[in-house]
Chimera marker file (.cmm) of the C-alpha trace (Angstrom):
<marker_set name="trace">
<marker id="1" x="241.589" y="264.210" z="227.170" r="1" g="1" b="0" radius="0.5"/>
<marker id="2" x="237.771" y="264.021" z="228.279" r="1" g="1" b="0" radius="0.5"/>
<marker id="3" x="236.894" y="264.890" z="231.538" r="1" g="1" b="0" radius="0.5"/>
<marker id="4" x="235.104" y="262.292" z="233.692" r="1" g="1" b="0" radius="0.5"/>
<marker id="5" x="233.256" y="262.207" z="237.051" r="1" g="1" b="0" radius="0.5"/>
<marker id="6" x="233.895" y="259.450" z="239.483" r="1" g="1" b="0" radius="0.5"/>
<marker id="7" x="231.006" y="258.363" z="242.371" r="1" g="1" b="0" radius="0.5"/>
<marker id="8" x="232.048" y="256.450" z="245.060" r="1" g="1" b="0" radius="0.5"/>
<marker id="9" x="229.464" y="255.828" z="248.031" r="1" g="1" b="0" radius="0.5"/>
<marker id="10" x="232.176" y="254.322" z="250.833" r="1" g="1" b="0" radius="0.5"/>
<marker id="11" x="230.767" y="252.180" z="253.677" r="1" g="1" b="0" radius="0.5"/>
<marker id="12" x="229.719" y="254.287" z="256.765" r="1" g="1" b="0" radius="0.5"/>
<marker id="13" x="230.368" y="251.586" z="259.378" r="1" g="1" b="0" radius="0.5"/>
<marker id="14" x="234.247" y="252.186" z="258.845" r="1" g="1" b="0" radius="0.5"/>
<marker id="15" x="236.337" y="254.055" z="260.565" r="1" g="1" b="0" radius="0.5"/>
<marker id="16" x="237.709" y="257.825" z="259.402" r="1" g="1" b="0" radius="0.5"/>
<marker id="17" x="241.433" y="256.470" z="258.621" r="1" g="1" b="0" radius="0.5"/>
<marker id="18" x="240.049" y="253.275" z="256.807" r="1" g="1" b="0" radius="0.5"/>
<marker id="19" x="237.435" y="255.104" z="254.334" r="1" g="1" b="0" radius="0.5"/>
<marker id="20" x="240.145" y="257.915" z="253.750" r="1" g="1" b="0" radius="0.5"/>
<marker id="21" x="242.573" y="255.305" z="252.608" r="1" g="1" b="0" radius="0.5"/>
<marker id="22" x="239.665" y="254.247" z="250.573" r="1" g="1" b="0" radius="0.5"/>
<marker id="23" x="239.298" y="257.341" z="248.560" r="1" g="1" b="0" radius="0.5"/>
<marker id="24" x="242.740" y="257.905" z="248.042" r="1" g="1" b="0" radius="0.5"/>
<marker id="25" x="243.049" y="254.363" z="246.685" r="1" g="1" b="0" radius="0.5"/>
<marker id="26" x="240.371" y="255.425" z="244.095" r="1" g="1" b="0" radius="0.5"/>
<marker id="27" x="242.712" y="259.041" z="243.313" r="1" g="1" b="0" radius="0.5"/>
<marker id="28" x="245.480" y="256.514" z="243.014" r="1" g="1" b="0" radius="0.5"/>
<marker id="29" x="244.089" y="254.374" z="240.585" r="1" g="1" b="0" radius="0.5"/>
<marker id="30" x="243.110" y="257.187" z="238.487" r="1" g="1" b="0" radius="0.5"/>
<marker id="31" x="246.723" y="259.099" z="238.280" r="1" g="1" b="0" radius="0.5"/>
<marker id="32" x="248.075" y="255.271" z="237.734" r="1" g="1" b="0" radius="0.5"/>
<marker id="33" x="246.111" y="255.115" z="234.244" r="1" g="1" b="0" radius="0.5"/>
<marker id="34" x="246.813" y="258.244" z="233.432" r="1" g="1" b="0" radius="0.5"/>
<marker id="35" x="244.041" y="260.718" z="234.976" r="1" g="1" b="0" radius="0.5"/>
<marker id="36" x="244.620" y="264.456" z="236.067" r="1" g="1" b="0" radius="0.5"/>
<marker id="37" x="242.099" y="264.844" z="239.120" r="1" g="1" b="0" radius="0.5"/>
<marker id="38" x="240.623" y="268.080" z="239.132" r="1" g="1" b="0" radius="0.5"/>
<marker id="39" x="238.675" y="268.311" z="241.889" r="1" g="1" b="0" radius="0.5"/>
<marker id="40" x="237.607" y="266.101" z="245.099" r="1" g="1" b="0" radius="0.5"/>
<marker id="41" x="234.073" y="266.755" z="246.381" r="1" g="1" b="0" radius="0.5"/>
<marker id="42" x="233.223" y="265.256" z="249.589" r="1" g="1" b="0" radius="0.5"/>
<marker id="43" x="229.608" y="265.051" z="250.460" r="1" g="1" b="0" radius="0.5"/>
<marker id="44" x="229.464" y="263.145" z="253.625" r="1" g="1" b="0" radius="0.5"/>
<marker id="45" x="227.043" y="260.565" z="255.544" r="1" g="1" b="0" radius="0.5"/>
<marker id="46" x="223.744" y="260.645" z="253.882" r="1" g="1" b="0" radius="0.5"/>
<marker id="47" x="221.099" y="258.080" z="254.043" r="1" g="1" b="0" radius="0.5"/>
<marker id="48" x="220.894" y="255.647" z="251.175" r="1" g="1" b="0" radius="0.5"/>
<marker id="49" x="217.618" y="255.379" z="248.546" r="1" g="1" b="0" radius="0.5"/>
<marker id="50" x="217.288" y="251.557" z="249.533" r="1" g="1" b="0" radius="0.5"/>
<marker id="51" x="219.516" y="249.312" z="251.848" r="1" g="1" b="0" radius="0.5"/>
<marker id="52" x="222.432" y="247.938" z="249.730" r="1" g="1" b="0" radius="0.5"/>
<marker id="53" x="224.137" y="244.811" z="251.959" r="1" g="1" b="0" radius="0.5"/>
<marker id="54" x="222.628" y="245.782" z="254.989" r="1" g="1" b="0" radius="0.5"/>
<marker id="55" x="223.123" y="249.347" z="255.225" r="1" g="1" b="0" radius="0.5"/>
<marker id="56" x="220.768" y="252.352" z="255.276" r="1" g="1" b="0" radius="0.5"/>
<marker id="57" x="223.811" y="255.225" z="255.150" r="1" g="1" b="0" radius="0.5"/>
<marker id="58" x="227.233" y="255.388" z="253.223" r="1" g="1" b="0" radius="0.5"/>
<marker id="59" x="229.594" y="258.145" z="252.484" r="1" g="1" b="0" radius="0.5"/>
<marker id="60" x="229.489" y="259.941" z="249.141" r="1" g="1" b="0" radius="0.5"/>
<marker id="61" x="232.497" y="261.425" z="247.333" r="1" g="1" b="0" radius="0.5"/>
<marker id="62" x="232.765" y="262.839" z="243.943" r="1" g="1" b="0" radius="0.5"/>
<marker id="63" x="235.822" y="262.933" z="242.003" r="1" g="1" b="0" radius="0.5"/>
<marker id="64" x="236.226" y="264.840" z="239.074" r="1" g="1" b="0" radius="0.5"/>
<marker id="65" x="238.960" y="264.005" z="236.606" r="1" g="1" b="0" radius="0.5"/>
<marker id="66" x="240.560" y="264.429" z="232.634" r="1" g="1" b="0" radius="0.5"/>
<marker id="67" x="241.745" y="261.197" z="231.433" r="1" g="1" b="0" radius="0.5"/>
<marker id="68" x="241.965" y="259.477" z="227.819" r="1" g="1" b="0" radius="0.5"/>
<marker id="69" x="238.950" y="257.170" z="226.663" r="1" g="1" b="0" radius="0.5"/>
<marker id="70" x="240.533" y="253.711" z="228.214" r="1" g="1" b="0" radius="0.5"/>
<marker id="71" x="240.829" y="254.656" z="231.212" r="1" g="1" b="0" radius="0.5"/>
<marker id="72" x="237.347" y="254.689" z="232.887" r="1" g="1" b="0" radius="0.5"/>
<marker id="73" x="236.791" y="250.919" z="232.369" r="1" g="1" b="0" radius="0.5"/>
<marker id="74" x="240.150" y="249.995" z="234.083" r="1" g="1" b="0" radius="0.5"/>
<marker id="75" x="239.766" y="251.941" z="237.183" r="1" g="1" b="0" radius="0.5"/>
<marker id="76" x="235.917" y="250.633" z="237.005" r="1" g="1" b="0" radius="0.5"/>
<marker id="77" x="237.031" y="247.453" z="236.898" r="1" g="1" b="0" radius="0.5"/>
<marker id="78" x="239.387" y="247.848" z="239.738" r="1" g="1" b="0" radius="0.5"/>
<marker id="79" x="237.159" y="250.112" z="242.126" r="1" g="1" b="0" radius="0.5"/>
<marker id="80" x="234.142" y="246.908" z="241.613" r="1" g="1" b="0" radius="0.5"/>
<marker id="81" x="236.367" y="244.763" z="243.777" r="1" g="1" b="0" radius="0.5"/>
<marker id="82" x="237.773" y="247.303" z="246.091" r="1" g="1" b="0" radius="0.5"/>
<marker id="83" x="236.532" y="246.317" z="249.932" r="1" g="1" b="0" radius="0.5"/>
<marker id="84" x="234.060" y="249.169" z="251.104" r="1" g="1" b="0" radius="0.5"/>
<marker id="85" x="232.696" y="250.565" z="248.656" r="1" g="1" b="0" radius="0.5"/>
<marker id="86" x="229.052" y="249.907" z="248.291" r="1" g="1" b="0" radius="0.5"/>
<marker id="87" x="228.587" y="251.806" z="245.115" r="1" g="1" b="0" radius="0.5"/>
<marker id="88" x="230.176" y="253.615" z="242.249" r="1" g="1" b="0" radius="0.5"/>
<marker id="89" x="229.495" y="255.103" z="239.071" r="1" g="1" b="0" radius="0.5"/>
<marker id="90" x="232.016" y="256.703" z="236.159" r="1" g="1" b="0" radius="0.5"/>
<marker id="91" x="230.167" y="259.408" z="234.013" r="1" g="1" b="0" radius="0.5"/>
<marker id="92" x="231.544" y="261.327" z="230.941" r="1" g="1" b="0" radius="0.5"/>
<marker id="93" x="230.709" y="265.078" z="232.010" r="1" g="1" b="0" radius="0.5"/>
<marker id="94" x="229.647" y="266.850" z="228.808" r="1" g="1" b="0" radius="0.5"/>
<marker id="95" x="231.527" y="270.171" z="227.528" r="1" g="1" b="0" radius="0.5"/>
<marker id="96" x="228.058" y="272.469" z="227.990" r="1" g="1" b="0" radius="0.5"/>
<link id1="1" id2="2" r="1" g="1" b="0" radius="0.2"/>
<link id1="2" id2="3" r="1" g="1" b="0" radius="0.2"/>
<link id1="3" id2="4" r="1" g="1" b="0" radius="0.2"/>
<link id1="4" id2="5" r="1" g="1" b="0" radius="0.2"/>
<link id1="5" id2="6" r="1" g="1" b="0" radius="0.2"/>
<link id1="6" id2="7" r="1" g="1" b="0" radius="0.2"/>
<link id1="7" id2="8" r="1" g="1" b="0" radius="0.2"/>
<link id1="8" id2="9" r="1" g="1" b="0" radius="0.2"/>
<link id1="9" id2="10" r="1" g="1" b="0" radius="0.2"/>
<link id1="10" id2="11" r="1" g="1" b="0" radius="0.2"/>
<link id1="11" id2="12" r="1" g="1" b="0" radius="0.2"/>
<link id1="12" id2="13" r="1" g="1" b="0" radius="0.2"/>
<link id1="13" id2="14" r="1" g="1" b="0" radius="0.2"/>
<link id1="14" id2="15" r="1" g="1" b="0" radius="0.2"/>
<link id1="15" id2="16" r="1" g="1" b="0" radius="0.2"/>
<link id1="16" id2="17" r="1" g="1" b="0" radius="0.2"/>
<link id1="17" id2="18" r="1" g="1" b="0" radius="0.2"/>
<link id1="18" id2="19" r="1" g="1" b="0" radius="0.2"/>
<link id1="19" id2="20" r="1" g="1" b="0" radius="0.2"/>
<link id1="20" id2="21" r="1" g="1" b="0" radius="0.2"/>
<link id1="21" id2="22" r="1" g="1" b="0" radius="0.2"/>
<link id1="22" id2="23" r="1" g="1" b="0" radius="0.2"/>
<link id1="23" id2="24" r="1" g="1" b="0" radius="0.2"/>
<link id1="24" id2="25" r="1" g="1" b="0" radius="0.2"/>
<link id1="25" id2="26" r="1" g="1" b="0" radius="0.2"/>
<link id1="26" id2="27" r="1" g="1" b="0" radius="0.2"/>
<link id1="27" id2="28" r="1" g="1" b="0" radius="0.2"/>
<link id1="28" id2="29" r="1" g="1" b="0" radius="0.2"/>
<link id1="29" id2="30" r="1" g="1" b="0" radius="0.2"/>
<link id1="30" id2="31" r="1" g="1" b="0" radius="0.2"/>
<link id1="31" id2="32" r="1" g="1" b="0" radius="0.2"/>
<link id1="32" id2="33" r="1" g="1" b="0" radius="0.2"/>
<link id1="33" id2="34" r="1" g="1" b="0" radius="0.2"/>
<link id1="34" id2="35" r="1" g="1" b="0" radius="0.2"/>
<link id1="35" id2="36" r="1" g="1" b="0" radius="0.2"/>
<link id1="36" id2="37" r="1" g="1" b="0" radius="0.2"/>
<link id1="37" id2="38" r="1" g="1" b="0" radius="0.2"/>
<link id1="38" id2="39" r="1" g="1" b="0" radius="0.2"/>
<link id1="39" id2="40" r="1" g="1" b="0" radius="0.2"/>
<link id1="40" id2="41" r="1" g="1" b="0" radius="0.2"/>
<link id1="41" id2="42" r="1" g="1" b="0" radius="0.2"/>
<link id1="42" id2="43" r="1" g="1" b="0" radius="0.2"/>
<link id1="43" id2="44" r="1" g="1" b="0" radius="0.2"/>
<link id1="44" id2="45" r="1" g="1" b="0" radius="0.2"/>
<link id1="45" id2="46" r="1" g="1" b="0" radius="0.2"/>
<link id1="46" id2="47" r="1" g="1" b="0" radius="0.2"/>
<link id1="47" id2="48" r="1" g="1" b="0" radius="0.2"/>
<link id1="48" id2="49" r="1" g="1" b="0" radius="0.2"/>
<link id1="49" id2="50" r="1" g="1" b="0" radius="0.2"/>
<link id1="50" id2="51" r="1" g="1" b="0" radius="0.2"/>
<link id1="51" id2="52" r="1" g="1" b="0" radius="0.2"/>
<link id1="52" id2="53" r="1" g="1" b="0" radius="0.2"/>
<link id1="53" id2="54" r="1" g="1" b="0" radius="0.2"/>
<link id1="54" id2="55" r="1" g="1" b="0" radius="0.2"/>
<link id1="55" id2="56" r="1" g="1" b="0" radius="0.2"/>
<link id1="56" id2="57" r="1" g="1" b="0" radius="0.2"/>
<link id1="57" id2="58" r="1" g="1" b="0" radius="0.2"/>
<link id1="58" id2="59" r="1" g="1" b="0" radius="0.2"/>
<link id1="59" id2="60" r="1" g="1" b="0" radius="0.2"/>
<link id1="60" id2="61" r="1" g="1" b="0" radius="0.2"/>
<link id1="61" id2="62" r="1" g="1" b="0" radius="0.2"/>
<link id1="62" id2="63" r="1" g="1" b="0" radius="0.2"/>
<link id1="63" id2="64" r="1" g="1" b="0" radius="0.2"/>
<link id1="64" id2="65" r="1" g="1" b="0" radius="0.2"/>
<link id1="65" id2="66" r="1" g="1" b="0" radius="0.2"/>
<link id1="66" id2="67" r="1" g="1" b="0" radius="0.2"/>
<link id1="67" id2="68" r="1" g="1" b="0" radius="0.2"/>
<link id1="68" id2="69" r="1" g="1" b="0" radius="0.2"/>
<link id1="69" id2="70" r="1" g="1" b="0" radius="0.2"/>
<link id1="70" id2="71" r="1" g="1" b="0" radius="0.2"/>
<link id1="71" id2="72" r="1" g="1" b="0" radius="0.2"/>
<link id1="72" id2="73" r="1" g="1" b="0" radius="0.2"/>
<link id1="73" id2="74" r="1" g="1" b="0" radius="0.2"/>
<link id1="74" id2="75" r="1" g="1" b="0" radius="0.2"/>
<link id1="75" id2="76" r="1" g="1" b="0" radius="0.2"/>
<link id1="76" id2="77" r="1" g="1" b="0" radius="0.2"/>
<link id1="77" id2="78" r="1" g="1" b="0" radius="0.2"/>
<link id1="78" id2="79" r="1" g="1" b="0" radius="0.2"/>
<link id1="79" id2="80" r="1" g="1" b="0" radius="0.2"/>
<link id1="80" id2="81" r="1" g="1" b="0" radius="0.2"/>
<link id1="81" id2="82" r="1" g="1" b="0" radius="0.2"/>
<link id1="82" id2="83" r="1" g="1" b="0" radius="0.2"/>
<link id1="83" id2="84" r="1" g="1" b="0" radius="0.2"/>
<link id1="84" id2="85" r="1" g="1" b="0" radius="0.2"/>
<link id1="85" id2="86" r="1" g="1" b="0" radius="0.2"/>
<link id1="86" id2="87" r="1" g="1" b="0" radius="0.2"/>
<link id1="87" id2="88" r="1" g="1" b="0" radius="0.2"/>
<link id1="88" id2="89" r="1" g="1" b="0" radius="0.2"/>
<link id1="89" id2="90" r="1" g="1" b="0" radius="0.2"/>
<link id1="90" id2="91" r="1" g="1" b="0" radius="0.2"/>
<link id1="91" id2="92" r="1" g="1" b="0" radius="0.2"/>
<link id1="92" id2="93" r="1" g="1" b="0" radius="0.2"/>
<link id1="93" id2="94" r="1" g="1" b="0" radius="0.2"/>
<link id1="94" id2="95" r="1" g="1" b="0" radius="0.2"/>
<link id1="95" id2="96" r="1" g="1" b="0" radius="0.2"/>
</marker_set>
């Protein structure tokens, strides 16, 4: 099992119900591939480097998993076409 890092940046024009069902989507899809989450950091509104589709702030939330090797691409491939989220970015975290 290597442990991963999950970044999603959620839409900040949604409502609080809507962009919490959006993060537990993302926790879903990593326990359905076979992910352990470890830890759920949420970092709230915070302005964006550059306007991505029209917006200047998102939400930021960093989840922190232990999966096997195959399962970052599928739940990559499934968070790309998930409806508000602007960004995202699976990492590897190294063992130092």
């Amino acid at each position: 099992m290597n442990k991963y890092e999950l970044a999603v940046v959620v839409n900040a024009k949604i409502e609080d119900e809507e962009r919490a069902a959006v993060v537990d989507r993302c926790k879903a899809l990593i326990e359905r591939f076979g992910g352990t989450i470890t830890n759920v950091d949420d970092w709230g509104k915070k302005k964006l480097a550059y306007e991505v589709q029209k917006m200047k702030e998102g939400f930021y939330y960093f989840i922190q998993f232990e999966a096997e090797s195959s399962a970052p691409i599928e739940i990559e491939n499934r968070v790309r076409i998930m409806d508000n989220v602007i960004r995202f970015l699976c990492v590897r975290q190294d063992e130092a």
